[in-house]
N, C-alpha and C positions, 0 to 999 in steps of 0.2 A: 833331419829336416826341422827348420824351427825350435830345435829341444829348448836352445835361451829364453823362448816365453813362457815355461811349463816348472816353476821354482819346485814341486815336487821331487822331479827329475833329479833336483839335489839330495836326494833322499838315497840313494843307492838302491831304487827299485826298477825292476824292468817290467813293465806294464804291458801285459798281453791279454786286458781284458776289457777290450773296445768294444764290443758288440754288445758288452752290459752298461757300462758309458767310460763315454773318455775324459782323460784329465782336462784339468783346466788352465788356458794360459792368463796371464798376469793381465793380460787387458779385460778379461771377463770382472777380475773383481777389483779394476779402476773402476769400471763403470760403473757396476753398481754401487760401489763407495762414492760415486759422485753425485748420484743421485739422493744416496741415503743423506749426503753432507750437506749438498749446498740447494738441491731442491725437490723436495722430500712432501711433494705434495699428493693429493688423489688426483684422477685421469678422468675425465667430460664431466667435473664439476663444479669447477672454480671457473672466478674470472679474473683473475690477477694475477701480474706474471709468470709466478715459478708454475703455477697450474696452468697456465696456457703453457709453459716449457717442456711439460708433463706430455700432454695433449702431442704439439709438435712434433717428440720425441718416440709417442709411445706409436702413433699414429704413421711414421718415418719407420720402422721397423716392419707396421704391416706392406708399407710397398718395397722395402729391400727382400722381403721376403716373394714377395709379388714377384719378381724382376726376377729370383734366385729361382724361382723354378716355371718363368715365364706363364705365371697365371697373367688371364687377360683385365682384370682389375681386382682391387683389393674389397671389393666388395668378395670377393669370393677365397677371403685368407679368412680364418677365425681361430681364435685363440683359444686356446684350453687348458690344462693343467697335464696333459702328457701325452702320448699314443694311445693308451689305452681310454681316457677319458674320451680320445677321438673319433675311436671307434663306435664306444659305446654311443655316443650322439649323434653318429650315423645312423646305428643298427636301431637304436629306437624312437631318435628324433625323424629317422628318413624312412627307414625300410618297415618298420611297424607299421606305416599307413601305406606303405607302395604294393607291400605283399600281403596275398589272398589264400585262406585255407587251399594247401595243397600244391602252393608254389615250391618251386623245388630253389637250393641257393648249394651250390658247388666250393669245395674248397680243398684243403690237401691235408694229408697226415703231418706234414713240417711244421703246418704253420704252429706262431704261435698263439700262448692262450690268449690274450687282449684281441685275437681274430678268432678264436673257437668261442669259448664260454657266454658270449656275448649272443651268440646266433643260437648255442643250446637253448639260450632261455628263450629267445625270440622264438623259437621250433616251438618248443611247448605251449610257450603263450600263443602264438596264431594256426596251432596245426599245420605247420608248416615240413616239406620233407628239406629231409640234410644229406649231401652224395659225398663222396671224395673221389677225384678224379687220382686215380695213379701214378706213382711215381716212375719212373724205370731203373735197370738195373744199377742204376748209380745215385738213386734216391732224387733225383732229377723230376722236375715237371717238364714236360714240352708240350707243344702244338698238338701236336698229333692222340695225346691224350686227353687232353683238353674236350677236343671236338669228338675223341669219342664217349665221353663223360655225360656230352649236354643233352638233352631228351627237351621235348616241347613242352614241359613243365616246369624248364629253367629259367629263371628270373634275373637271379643274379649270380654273380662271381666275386669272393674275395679271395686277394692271395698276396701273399708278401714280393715284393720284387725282388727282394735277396733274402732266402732265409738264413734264421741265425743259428742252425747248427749245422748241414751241409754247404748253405755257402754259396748254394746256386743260382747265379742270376735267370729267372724268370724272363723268354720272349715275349715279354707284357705285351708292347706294342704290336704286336700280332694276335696275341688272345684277345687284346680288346679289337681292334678290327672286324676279328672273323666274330668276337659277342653281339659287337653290333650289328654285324648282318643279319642275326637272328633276333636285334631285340630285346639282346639281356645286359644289362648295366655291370659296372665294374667296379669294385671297390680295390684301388691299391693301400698295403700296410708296408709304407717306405722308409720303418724305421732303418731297416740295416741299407737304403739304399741312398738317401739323400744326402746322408752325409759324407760317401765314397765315392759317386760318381754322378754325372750331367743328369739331372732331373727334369727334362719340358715335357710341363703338362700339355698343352698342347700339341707336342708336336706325339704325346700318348694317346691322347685324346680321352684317360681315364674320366669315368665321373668322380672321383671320391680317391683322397689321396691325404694318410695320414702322416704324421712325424714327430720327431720328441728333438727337442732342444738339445738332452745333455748329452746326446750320442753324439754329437757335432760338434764340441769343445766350449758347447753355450750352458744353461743354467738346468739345475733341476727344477721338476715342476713348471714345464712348459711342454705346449705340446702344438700342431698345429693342424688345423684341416682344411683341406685344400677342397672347394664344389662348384661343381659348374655353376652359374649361379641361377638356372632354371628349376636344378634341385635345391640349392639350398633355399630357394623364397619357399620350398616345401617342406624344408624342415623343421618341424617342430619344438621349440625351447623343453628342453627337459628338467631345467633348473631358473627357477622365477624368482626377481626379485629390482631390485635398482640397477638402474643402467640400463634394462632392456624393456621398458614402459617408456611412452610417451605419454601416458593419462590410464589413471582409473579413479574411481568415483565408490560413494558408501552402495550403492547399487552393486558393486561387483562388473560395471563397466569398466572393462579395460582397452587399451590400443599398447600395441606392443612397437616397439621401432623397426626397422627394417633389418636385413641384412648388413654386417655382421656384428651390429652390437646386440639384435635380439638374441645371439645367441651366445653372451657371453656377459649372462646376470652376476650381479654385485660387483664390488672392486675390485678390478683385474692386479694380475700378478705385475704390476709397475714395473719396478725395477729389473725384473726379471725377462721381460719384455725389452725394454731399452736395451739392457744387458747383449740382449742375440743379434740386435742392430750391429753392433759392436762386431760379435761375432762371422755377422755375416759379413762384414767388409772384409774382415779379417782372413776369413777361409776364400773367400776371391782374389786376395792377394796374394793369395800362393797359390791358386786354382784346383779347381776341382780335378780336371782331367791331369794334373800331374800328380795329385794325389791318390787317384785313382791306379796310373801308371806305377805308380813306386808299390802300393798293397801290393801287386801284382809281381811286381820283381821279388818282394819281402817274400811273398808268399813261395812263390817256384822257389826260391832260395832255401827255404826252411822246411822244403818237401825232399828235397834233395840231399841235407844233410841227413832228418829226418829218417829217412830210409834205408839211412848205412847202421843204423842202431839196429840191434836184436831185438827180439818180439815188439817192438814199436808196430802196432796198427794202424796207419791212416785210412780213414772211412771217407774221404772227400778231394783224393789229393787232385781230379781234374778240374774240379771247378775253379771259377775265375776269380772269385772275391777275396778279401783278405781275412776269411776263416778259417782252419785249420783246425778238425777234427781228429782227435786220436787216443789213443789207449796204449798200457802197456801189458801186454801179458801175462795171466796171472797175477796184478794188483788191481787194486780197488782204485776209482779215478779220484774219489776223494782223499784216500792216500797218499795219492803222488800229486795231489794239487798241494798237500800238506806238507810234504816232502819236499818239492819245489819251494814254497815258503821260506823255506831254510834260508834259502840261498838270496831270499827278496825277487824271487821272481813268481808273479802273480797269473795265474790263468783260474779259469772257470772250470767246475768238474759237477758234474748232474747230470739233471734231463732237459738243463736251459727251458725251462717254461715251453718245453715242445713237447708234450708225454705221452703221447701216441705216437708219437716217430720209432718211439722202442719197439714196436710193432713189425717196423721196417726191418730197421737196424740189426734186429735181433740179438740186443744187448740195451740194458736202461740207461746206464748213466756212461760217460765221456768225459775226456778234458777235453777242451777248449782254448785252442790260442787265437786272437783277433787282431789284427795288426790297425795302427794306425800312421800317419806320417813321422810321428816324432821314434817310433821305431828305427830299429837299426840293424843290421846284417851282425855287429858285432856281439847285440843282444842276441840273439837268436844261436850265435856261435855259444852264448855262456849256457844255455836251454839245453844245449847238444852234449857239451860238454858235463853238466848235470848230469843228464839222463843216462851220459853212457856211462856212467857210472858203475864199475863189473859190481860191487859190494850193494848198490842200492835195495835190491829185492830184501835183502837180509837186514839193512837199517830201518826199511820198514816193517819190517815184521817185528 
């Protein structure tokens, strides 16, 4: 699907490691070649044309984004530098002043680090407690865990809506429900979800909803967060400087701006920004929900060959998304990602920035294949073919 916009793709590689980012199609770097070329100015500081085109441009991106996952205005889009940047501006712009020695914040062994590390440090800094709600036997989060995880010293909840090494879509929209009947706020971490399938915030009702550009065929070094906007006039700028003052004085009198440029000091990523404008029209014009459909056919497809190979383990083959966890017998996963190589076919092997999930698992490290649309059933036949390789164990050794 689409492979003619993706000029790597002429490279005789087969690309199965989407959930760390996806390639990039040809219109991603018109745009920003058009900007770098022909109006190549800063963003709310000029006033003459190309910087008012700037403005237009950079400003148009924040309501395609708006629209792309049906927030109710762009006051409540803000820009950042990646998922993780998003979080962190949550966890100590929002929740450092929401939560009280001894409030509890709930999360899972899946998730990953850019949703743990962040809240470690917040635990220590405010005495705060940290739970993890259980997985079941398929490393799965559900409902029913959930609610029996929360205790009346629950506050909040973060968790990924698809994690990136099981693959399992998360009944968000029902954890948030049953959260808010009790009172406790919701952080979603939508990297592996926004760019696979229908994202409304609204119709989630999440407070807090992060994302990253380059997992969606857009720029690195973008990142986005999504707040209600009754939270975010609560959250606090964690990085000061130009763009997000309206006035200060030798006194140390300052006025900050409002939402969302308070929270998005010094000169934004421009081009990189316009850049996902670009993007975002683009991934609408072949829709989400058919991209969605086709991971999923990719995926049952590559579970199915998958399984006819000897000591092949899949660790995720029911989940719905387009990850695919697995190992081979007796090798090392960094082995046979290097082995793979060979052949120009690329997957991920570790502990994917999940490192407690080994816990679950009961094994550290994985390969990793992610599918995206410019995927193909024929790739996936040359992956098979590879693997069943009767001599392989022995070339890698």
């Amino acid at each position: 699907m689409n492979r003619e916009d993706f000029p790597i793709l002429k490279n005789n590689i087969i690309y199965f490691d989407n959930s760390a980012t996806t390639l990039k199609p040809k219109i991603l770097v018109d745009t920003l070649s058009d900007y770098y070329m022909n109006y190549s100015a800063n963003a709310h500081r000029g006033d003459y044309d190309i910087s008012l085109k700037v403005d237009e441009m950079y400003e148009g991106t924040r309501e395609f984004v708006k629209k792309f996952i049906n927030a109710k205005s762009i006051r409540e889009i803000v820009f950042t530098s990646g998922a993780t940047d998003s979080l962190n501006k949550i966890i100590f712009g929002f929740f450092k002043y929401y939560l009280n020695e001894g409030d509890e914040i709930l999360l899972s062994k899946a998730e990953h680090a850019s949703n743990l590390l962040p809240w470690y440090e917040l635990v220590e800094e405010k005495k705060l407690n940290l739970s993890y709600i259980d997985l079941d036997s398929n490393y799965c989060l559900t409902l029913e865990n959930v609610k029996k995880a929360i205790t009346n010293k629950t506050k909040v909840i973060s968790l990924a809506h698809i994690t990136n090494v099981v693959g399992d879509i998360r009944p968000i929209k029902e954890i948030i429900k049953y959260a808010h009947s009790l009172g406790i706020l919701v952080l979603i971490d939508g990297a592996q979800s926004v760019p696979h399938l229908k994202v409304d915030v609204q119709e989630l009702d999440c407070d807090f909803l992060t994302f990253s550009a380059h997992k969606m065929c857009g720029p690195t070094g973008l990142g986005i967060i999504y707040g209600k906007e009754k939270y975010l006039n609560n959250t606090h700028p964690i990085i000061f400087g130009g763009g997000m003052n309206a006035s200060f004085d030798e006194e140390g009198v300052r006025v900050y701006k409002e939402i969302p440029q308070v929270l998005e000091a010094g000169t934004p990523n421009i081009a990189d920004v316009i850049a996902f404008g670009s993007i975002i029209k683009y991934l609408e014009s072949i829709g989400i929900e058919k991209i969605s459909n086709y991971e999923k056919e990719l995926k049952k497809y590559a579970v199915s060959k998958l399984k006819q190979i000897k000591d092949i383990i899949i660790y995720n083959d029911s989940t719905e998304s387009g990850i695919l966890t697995f190992n081979m017998r007796d090798v090392f996963a960094q082995d046979l990602a290097i082995y793979l190589n060979k052949y120009n076919i690329c997957v991920r092997a570790g502990n994917h920035c999940a490192k407690i999930l080994k816990n679950e698992l009961k094994i550290k490290n994985t390969c990793r294949v992610s599918f995206y649309f410019y995927n193909t059933k024929e790739e996936i036949d040359k992956l098979v073919e590879v693997l069943s390789n009767p001599n392989l164990k022995n070339e890698i050794i």
